[in-house]
N, C-alpha and C positions, 0 to 999 in steps of 0.2 A: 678138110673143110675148104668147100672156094669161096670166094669173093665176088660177088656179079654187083657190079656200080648199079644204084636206082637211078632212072633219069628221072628227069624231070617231072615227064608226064605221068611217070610210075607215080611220084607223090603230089597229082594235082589236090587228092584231097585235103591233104598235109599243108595246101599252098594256100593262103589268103588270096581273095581275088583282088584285082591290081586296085578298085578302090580302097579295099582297105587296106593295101599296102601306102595308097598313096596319103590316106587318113595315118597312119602308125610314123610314117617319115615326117609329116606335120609336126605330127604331136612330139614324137623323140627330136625333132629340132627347136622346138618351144620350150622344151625342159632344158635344153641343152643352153640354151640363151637365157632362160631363169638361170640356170647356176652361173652362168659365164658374169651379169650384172651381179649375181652376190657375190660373187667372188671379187667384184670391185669394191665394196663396200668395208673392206679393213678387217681387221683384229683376228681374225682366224684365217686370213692372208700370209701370217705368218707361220703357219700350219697345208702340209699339203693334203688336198681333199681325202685322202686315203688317210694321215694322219689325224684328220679331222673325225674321220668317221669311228675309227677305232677308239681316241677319244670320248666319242658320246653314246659308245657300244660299253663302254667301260665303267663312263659316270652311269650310264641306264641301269645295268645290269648288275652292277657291285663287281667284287675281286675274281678273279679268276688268272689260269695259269695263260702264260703268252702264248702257246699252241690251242688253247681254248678261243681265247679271240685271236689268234691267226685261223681255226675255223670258221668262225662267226664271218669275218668280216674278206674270207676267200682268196685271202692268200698263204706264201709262203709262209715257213717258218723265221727263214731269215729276213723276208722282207718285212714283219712283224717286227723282229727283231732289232733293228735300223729305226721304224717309226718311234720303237718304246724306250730307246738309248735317247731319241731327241726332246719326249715330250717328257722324258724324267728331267731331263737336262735342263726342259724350260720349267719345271716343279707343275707339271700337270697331271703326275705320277709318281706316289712310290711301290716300291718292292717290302712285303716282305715272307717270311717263310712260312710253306704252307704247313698249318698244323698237321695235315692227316698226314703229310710226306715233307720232311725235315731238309730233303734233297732240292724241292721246288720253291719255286716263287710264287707269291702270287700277287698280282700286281693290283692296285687302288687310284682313285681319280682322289687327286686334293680337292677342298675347298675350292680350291681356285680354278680349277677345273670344271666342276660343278657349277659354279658362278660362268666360268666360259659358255660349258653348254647350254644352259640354262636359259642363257640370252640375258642376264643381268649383267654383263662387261661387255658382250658382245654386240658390236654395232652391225653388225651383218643380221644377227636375228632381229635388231629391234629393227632396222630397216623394213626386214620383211614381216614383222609383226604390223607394222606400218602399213604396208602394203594390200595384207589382206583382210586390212577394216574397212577397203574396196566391194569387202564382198560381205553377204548378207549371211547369218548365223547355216542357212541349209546349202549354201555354195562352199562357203568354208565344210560345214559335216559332209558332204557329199565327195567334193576335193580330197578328202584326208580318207576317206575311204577307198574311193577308186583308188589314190595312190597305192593307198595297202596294199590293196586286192593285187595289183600291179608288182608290187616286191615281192610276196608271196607267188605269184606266178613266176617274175623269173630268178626267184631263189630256188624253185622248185627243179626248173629247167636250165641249168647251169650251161647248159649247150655252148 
């Protein structure tokens, strides 16, 4: 089996045309600055965004094993691993054995945890809870949808 490189031209179909390339660099720099100001905003600061998400993939979802949410949240096993030694260490997880398999763990968001993601401790979400009473009940439902739509798409496309 060989190899033959696509060029370019082979995938214009494939290719956004250069406006909405220049609409997509917009938009992914405007998100990019949204998280960059809440990340100034404290208390899950102390958490790195990857710890953070695992975190609230954890409190969402209930217990599961650490190769489970190292799926979910696409990465490694041992990078997984690293996040869930620190955020036990701050008590925003425990461990314990899974019943179906005596061998496994399965790990749990505490209260406090809960309360983190929740935004009831957290000053980053009230900020931004703050923030999008800016906007009117169909810009907030519209917002939270297109985002989906938008996760779903590039969970789907891992590329």
């Amino acid at each position: 089996m060989s190899y033959e490189p696509t060029s370019l031209a082979d995938r214009s179909a494939e290719v956004p045309a250069p406006g909405q390339l220049t609409e997509a660099a917009e938009l992914y720099h405007a998100i990019g600055r949204l998280l960059r100001l809440l990340r100034h905003a404290g208390d899950l600061g102390a958490l790195s965004p990857g710890a953070a998400s695992a975190l609230a993939s954890l409190a969402r979802t209930g217990p599961m094993r650490l190769s489970d949410l190292a799926n979910i949240e696409r990465v490694s096993a041992p990078t997984m691993s690293r996040m869930v030694t620190g955020l036990e260490k701050a008590g925003y997880l425990v461990r314990d054995a899974d019943p179906e398999d005596g061998r496994a763990q399965l790990l749990s968001a505490t209260t406090q945890a809960h309360d983190l993601v929740n935004g009831l401790t957290s000053a980053r979400i009230q900020r931004f809870a703050a923030a999008i009473e800016h906007l009117d009940g169909q810009q907030r439902e519209t917002l939270m949808t297109s985002l989906s739509t938008l996760i779903t798409a590039l969970d789907q496309d891992p590329a």
